[in-house]
ROMI-652862 format. One record per residue: residue in one letter; residue number from 1; z, y, x of N, C-alpha, C, O in turn. Coordinates in steps of 0.05 Angstrom, whole numbers, m for minus. Each point is the difference from the previous one (the first is absolute). Example, Ala and Ser with C-alpha at 12.3 -4.5 7.8 and 13.67 -1.06 7.14 Angstrom:
// residues 2
r; k; n.Z; n.Y; n.X; ca.Z; ca.Y; ca.X; c.Z; c.Y; c.X; o.Z; o.Y; o.X
A; 1; 156; m114; 264; 0; 24; m18; 0; 24; 18; 13; 0; 21 $
S; 2; m27; 21; m28; 1; 24; 16; 14; 22; m15; 4; 22; 10 $
This chain:
// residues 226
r; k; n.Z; n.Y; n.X; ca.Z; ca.Y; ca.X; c.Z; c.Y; c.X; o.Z; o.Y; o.X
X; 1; 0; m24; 17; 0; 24; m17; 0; 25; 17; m20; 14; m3 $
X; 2; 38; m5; 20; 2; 17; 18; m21; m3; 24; 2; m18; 17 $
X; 3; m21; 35; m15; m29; 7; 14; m21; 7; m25; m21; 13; 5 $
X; 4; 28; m21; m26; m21; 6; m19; m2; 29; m8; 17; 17; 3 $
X; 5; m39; m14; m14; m14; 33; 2; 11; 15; m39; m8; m4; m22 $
X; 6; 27; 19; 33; 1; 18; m31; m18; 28; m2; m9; 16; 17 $
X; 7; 7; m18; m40; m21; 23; m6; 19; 23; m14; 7; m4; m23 $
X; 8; 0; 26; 35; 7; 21; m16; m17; 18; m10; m16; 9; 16 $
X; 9; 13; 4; m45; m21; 11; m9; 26; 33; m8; 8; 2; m23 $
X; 10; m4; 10; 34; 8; 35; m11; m8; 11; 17; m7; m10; 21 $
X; 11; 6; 49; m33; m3; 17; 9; 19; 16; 5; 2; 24; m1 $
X; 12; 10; m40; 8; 24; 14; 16; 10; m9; 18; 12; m21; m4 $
X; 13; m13; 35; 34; 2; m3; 27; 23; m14; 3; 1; m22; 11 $
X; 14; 20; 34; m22; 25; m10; 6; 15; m23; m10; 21; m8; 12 $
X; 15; m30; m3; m33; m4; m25; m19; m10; m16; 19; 14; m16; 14 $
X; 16; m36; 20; m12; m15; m23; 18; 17; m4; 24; 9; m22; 6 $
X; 17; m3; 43; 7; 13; m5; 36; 24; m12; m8; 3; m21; 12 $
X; 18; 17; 28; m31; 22; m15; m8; m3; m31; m2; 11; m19; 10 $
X; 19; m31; 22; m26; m6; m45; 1; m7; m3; 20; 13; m11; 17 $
X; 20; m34; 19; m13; m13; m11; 32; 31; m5; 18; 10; m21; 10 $
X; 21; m2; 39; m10; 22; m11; 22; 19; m13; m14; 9; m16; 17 $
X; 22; 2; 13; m38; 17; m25; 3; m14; m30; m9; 13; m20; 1 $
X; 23; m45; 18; m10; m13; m22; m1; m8; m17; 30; 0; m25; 5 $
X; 24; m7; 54; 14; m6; m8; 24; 27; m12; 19; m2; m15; 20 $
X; 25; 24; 23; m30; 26; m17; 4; 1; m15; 1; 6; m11; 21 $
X; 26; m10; m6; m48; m1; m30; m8; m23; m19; 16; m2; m24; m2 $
X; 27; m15; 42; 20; m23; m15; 8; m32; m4; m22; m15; m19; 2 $
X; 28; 12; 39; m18; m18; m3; m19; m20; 25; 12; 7; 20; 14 $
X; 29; m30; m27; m22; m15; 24; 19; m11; 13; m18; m7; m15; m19 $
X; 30; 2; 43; 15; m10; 21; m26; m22; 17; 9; m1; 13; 20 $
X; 31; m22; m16; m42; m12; 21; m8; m3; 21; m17; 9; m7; m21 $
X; 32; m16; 24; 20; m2; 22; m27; m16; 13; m5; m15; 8; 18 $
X; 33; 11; m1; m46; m22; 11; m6; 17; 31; m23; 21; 0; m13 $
X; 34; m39; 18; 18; 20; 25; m14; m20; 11; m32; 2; 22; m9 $
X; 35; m21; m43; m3; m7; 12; m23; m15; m30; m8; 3; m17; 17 $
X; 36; m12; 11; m33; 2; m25; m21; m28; m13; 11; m2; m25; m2 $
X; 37; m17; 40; 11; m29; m12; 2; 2; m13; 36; m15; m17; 11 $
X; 38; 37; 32; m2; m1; m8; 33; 25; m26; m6; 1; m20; 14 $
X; 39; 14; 23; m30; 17; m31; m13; m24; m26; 1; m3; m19; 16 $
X; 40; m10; 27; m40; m28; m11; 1; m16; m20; 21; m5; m24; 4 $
X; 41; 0; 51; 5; m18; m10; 29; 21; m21; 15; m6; m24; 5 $
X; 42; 26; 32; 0; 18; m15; 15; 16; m20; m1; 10; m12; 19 $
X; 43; m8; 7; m49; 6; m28; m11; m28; m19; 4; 1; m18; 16 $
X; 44; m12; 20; m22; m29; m14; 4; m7; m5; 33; m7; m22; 8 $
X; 45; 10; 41; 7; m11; m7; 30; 20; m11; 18; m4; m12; 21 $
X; 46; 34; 22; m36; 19; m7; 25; 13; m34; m12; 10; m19; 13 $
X; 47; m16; 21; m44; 8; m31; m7; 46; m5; 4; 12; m20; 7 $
X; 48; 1; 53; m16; 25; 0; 10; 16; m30; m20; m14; m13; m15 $
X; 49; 31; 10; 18; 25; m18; m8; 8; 13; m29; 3; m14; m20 $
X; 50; 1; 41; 19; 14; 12; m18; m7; 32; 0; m5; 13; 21 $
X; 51; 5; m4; m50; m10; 30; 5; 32; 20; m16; 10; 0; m23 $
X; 52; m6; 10; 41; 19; 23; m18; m14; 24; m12; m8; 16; 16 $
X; 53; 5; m13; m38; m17; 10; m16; 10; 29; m15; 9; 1; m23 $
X; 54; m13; 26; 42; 13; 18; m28; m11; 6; m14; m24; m4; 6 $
X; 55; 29; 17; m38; m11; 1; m26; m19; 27; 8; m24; 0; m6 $
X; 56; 38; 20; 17; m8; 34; m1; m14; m2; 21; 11; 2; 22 $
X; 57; m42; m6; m23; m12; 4; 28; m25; 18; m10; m6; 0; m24 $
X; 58; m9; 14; 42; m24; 21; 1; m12; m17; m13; 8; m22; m4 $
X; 59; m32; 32; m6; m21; m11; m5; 6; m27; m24; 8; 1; m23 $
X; 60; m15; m25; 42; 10; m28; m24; 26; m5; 6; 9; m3; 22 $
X; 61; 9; 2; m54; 15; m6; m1; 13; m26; 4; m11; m21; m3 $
X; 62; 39; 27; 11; 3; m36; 12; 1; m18; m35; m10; m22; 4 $
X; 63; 15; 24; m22; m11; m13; m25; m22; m16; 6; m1; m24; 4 $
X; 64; m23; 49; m4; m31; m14; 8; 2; m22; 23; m3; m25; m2 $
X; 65; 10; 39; 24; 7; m24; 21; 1; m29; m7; m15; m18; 3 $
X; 66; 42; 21; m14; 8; m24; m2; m14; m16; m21; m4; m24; 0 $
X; 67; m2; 38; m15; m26; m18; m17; m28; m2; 4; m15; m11; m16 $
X; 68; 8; 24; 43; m29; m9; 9; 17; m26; 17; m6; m23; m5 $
X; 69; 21; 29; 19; 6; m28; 29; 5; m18; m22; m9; m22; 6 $
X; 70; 20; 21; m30; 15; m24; m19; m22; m19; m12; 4; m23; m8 $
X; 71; m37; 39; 7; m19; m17; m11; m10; m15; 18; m2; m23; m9 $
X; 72; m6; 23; 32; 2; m20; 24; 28; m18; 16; m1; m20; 14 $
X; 73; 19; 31; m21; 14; m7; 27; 29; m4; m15; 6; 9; m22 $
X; 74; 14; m31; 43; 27; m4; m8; 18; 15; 18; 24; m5; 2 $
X; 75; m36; 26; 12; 23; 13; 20; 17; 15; m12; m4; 16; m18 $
X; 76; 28; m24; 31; 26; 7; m12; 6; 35; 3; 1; 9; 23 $
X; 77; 1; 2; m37; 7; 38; m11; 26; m3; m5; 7; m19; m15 $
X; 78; 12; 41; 26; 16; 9; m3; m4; 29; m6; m3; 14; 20 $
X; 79; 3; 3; m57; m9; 14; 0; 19; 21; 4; 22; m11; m2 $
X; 80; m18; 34; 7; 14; 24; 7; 1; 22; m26; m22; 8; m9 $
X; 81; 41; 0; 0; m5; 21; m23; 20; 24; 6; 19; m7; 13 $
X; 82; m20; 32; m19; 11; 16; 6; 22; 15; m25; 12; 22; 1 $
X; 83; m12; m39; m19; 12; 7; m24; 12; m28; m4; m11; m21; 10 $
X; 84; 37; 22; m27; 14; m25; m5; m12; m1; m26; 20; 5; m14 $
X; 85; m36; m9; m1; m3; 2; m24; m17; m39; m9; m16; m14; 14 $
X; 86; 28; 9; m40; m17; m35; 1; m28; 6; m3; m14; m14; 16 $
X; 87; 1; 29; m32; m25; 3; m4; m17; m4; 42; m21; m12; 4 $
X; 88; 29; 19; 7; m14; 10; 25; 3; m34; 10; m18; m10; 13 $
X; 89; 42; m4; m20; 6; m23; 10; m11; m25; m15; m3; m21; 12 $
X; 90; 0; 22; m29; m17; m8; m30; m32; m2; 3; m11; m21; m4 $
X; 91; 1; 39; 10; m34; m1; 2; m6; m12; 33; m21; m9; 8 $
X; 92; 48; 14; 10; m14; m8; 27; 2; m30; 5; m15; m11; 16 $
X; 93; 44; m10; m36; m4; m24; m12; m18; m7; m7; m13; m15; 15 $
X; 94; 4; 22; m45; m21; m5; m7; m18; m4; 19; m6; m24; 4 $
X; 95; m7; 47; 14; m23; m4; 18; m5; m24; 14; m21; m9; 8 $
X; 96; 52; m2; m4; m7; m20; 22; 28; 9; 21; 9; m20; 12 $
X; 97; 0; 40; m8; 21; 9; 21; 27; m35; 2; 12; m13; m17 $
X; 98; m14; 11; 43; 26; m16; m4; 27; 7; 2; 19; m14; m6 $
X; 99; m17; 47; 16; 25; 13; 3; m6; 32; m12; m21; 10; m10 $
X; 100; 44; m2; 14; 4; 19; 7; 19; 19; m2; 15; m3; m19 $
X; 101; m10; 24; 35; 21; 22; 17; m6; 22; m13; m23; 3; m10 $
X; 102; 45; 16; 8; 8; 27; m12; m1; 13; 28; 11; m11; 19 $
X; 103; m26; 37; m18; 3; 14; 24; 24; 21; m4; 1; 6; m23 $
X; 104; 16; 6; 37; 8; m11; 27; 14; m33; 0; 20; m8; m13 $
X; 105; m36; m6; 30; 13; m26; 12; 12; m7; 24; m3; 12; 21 $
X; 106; 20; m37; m25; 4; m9; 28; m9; m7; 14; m5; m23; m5 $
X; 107; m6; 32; 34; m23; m25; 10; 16; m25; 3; m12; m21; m1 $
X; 108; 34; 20; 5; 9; m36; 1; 0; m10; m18; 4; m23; 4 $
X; 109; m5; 26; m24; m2; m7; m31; m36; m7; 3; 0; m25; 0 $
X; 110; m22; 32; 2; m23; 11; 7; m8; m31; 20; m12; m21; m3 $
X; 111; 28; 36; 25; m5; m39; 15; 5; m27; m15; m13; m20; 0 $
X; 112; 33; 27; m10; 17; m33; m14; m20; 0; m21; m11; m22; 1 $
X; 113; m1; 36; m20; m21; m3; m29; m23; m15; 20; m7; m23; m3 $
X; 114; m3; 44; 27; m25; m23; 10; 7; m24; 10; m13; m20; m6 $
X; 115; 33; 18; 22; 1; m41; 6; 4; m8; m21; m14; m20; m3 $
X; 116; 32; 27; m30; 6; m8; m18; m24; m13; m6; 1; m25; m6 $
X; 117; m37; 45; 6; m8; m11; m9; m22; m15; 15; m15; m15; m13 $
X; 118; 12; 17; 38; m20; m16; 15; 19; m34; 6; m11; m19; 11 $
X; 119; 34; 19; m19; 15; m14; m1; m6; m27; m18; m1; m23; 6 $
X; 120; m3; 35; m30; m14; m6; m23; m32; m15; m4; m5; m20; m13 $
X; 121; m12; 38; 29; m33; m10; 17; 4; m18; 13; m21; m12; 5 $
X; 122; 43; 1; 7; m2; m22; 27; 8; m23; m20; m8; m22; 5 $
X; 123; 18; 24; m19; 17; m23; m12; m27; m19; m19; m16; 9; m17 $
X; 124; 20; m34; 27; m19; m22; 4; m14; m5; m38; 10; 2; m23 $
X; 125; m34; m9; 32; m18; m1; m31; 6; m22; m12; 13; m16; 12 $
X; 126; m22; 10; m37; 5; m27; m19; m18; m4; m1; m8; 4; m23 $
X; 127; m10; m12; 39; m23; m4; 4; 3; m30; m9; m19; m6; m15 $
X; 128; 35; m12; 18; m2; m27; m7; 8; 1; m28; m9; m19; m15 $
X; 129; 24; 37; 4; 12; m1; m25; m9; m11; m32; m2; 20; m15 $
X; 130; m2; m40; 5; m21; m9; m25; m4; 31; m14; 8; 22; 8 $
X; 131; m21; m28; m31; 1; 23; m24; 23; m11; m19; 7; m22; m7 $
X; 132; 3; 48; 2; 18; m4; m20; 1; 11; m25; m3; 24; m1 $
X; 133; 7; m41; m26; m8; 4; m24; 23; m4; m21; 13; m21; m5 $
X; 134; m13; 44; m6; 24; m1; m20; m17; 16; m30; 0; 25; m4 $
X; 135; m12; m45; m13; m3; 9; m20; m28; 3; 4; m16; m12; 15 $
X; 136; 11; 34; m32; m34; 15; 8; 0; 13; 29; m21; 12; 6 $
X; 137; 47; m12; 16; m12; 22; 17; 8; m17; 29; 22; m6; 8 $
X; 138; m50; 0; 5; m10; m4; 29; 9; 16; 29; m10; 21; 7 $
X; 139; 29; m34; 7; m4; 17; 30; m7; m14; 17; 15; m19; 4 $
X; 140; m34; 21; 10; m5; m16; 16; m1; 8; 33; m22; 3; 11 $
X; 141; 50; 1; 4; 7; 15; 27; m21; m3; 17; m7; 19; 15 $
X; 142; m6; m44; m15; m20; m4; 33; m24; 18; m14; m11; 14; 18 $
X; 143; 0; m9; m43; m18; 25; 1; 7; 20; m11; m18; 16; m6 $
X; 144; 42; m8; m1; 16; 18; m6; m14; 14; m24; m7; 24; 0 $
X; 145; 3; m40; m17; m15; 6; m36; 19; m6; m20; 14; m21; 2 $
X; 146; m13; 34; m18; 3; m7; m22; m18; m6; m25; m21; 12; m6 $
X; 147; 35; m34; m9; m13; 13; m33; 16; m3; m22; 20; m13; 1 $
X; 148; m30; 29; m24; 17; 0; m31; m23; m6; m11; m23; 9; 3 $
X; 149; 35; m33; m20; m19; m16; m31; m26; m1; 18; m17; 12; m13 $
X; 150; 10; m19; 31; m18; m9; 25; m15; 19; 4; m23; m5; 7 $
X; 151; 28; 27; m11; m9; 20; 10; 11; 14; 29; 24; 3; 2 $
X; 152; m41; 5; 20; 10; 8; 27; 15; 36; m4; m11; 17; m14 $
X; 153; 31; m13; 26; 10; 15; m3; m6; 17; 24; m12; m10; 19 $
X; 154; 21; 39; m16; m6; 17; 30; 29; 8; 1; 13; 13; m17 $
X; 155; m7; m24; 41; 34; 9; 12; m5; 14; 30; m16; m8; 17 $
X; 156; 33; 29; m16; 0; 11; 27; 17; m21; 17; 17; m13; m12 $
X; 157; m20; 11; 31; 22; m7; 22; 22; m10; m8; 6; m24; 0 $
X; 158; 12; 50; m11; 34; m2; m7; 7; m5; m21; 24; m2; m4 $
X; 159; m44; m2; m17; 1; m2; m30; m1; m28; 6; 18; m13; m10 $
X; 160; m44; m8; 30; m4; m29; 0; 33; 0; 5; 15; 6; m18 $
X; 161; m8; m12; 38; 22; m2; 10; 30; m5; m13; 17; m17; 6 $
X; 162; m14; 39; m28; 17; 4; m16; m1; m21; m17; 20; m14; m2 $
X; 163; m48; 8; m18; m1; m22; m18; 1; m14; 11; 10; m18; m14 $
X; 164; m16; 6; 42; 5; m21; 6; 34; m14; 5; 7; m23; m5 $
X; 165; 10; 46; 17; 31; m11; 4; 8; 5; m24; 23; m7; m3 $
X; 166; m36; 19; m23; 12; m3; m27; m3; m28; m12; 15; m15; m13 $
X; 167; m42; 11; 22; m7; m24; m14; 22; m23; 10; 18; m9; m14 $
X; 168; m24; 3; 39; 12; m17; 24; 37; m1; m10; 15; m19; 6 $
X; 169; m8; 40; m19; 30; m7; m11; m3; 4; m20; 20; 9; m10 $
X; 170; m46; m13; m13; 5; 9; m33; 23; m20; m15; 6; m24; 3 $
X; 171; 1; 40; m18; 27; m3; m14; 31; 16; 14; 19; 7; m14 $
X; 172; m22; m4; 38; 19; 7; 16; m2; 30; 0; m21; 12; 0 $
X; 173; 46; 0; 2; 1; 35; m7; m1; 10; 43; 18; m3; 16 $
X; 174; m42; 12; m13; 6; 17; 29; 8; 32; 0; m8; 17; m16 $
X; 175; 22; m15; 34; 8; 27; m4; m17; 11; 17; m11; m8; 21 $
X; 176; 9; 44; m43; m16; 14; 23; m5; m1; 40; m20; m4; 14 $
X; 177; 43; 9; m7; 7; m4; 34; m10; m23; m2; m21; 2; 12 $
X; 178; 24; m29; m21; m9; m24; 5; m29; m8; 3; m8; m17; 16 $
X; 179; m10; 31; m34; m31; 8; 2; m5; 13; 14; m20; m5; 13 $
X; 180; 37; 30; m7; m13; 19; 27; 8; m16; 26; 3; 15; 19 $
X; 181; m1; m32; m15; 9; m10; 25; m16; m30; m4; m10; m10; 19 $
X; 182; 10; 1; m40; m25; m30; 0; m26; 6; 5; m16; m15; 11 $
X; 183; 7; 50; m23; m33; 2; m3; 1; 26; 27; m12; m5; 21 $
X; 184; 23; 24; m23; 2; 27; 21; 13; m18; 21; m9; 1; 23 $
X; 185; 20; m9; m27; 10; m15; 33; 28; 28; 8; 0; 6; 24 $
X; 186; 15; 5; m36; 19; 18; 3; 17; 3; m24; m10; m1; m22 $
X; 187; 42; 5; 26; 13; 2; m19; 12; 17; m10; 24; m1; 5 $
X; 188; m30; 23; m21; m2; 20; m14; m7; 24; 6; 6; 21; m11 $
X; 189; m23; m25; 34; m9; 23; 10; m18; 18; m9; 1; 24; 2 $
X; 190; m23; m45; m20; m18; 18; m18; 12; 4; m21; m18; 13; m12 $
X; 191; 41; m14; m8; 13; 0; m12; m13; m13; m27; m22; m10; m3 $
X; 192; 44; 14; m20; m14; m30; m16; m22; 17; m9; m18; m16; m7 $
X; 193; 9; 40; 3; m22; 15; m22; m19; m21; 12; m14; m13; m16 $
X; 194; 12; 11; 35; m25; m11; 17; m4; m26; m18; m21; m1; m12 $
X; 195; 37; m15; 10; 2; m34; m20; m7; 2; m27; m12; m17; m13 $
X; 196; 22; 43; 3; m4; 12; m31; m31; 0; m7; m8; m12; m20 $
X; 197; m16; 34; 44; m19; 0; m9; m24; m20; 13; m23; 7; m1 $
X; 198; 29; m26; 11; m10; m18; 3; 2; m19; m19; m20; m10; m10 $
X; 199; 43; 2; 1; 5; m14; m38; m14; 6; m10; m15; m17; m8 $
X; 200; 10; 48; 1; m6; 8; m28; m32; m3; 4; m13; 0; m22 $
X; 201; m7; m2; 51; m19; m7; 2; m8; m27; m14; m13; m2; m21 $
X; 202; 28; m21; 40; 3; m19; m11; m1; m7; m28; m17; m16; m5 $
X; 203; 31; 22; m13; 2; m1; m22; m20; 15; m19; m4; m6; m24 $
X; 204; m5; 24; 36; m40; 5; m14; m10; m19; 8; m18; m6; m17 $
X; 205; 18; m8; 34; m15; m20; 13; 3; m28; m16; m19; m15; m6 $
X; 206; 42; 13; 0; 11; m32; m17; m17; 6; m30; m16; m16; m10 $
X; 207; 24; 36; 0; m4; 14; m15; 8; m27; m27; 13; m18; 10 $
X; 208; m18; 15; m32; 12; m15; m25; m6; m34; 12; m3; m16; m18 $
X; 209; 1; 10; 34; 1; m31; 8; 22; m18; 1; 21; 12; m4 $
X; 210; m18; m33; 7; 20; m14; m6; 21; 6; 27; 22; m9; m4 $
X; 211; m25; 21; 25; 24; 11; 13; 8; 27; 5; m19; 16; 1 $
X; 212; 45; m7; 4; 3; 21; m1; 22; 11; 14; 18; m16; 7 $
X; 213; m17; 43; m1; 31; 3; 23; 27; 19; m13; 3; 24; 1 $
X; 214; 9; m39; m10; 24; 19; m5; 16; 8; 14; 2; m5; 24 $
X; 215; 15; 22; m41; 12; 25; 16; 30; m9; m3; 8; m7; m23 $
X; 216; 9; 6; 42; 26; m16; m11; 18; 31; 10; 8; 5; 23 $
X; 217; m6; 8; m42; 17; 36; 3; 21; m5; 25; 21; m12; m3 $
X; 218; m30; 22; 24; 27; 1; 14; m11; m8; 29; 0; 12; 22 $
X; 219; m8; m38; m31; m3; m24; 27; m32; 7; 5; m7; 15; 18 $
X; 220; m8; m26; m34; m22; m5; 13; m22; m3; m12; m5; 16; m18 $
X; 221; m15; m39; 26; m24; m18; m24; 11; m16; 6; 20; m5; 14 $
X; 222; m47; m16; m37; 1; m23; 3; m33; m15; m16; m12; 8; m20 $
X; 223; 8; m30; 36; m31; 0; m15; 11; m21; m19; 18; m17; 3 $
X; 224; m34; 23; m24; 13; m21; m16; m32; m13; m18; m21; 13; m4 $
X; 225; 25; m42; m5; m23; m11; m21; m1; 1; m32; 16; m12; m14 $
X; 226; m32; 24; 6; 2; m8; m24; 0; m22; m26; 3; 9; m23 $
């Protein structure tokens, strides 16, 4: 993990030099780009491990960003927002973001989120794993597809992932921290909103079929059959 290339994307000098030096601590080596189209260029040619992504940039916004790199690619974003507000944290989910930080941050907080999640990337595939079927709905890990009522479904990355350790314990209640740490590979760092709107994906996705994910107030989900 430590030698691998992070991508910082702000326009702001002092943001950037702050990570750079406590990432370059850890042994992780950084590039940066200071407006959304040189993000761009630079995710594509340099091929980094992980991109720290801020929202408020010249030109393309890190939004756009992360949803041009999200239609090709599974590189892991940690997005940056400059307002604590859920909406800002809410659409950069949605996009595909696997984290993300309230500015001002910690950079050691900042380090621990990226091994948290390249941590996560190293950890070995189910590539041997059968398909597994509960009801009308198909996962099948070694090509990482799904389907409902045999129809193929489109899952991002963290959305497969999720139905899959839901499925893999259905009937059983997981708690938020317990999902962020089976699918994010970290434990409560992205905090639970992050678990919330990946569900509620999911569940457009299940949509009236014979399985479904409930909400157990308090604790957690749980996938359950009809």
């Amino acid at each position: 993990m430590p030698g691998e290339l992070i991508l910082l994307v702000d326009d702001e000098p002092h943001i950037v030099e702050l990570a750079r030096m406590y990432l370059e601590k850890e042994g992780f080596r950084v590039a940066a780009a200071g407006d959304g189209m040189a993000a761009l260029d630079r995710a594509s040619r340099d091929r980094p491990a992980l991109m720290v992504l801020d929202l408020m940039l010249p030109g393309l916004e890190g939004y756009e960003v992360c949803r041009r790199v999200r239609a090709d690619s599974d590189l892991p974003i940690i997005m940056l927002t400059a307002r604590d507000e859920d909406v800002d944290k809410i659409v950069g989910l949605e996009l595909g973001a696997d984290d993300y930080m309230t500015k001002p941050f910690n950079p050691r907080e900042l380090v621990a989120r990226v091994k948290a999640i390249l941590r996560r990337a190293e950890r070995p595939g189910r590539s041997g794993t059968a398909p597994l079927h509960l009801a009308d709905l198909t996962i099948d890990p070694a090509r990482r597809e799904v389907t409902v009522a045999g129809q193929p479904a489109t899952l991002r990355t963290k959305e497969f992932d999720l139905l899959l350790a839901l499925a893999e314990n259905h009937g059983l209640v997981l708690t938020r921290e317990k999902l962020l740490d089976l699918v994010w590979g970290f434990d409560f760092y992205g905090q639970t909103r992050t678990v919330d709107v990946h569900i509620a994906h999911l569940r457009k996705m299940l949509g009236a079929g014979q399985v479904r994910i409930e909400t157990v107030t308090g604790v957690g989900y749980k996938l359950m059959v009809n």
